[in-house]
N, C-alpha and C positions, 0 to 999 in steps of 0.2 A: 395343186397336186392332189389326186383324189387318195382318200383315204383303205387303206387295205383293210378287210374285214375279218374278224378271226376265226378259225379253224374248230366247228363244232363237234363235238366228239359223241358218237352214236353209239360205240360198242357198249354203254350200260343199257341203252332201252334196248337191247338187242333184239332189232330189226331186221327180219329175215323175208327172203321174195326166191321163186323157182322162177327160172327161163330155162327152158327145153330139157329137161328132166335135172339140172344142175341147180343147187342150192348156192344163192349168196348172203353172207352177212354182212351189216353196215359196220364201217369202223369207224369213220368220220367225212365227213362234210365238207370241203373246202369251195364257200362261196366266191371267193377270185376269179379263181378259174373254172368253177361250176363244173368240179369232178367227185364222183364219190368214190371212198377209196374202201375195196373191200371184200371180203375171206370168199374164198373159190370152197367148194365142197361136191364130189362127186361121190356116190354112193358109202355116204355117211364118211368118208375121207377128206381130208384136208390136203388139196388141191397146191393152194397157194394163195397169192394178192393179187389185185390189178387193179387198176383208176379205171372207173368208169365212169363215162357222159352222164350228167342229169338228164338229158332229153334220151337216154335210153330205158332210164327204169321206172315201173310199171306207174300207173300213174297214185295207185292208195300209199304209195310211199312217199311219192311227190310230197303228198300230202301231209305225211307225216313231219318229212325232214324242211319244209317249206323253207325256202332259202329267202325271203325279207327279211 
C-alpha cells in the first residue's frame, strides 16, 4: 500500500503570484493529489478559496513549493 504524504502548509512563507490581474496566496500544498489550495483576491478584496492544479501555477513557485 503506498504511503500518503503529508499536507505542507505554505500560508507562513506567504507566497504570493498574479494570473490576469487577480492575486492568489498559497495556503498549503497537498502532494497526493497535487493541488494547491489557495486565497482568491481581486482588487486588494478577498475573493474566496479554491484548489488549484500544480501544473497550473507559474513556474518560480513551482519552485518554491517543490513537491519531492
Amino acid at each position: 500500500m503506498a504511503k500518503r504524504k503529508a499536507i505542507m502548509d505554505l500560508s507562513s512563507k506567504n507566497i504570493e503570484f498574479f494570473l490576469e490581474r487577480t492575486l492568489y496566496k498559497a495556503l498549503n500544498f497537498n502532494p497526493n493529489s497535487m493541488s494547491l489550495e489557495v486565497k482568491i483576491f481581486e482588487d486588494g478584496v478577498e475573493v474566496g478559496q479554491q484548489s488549484m492544479s500544480f501544473a497550473h501555477i507559474p513556474k518560480e513557485i513551482k519552485k518554491i513549493v517543490k513537491p519531492n
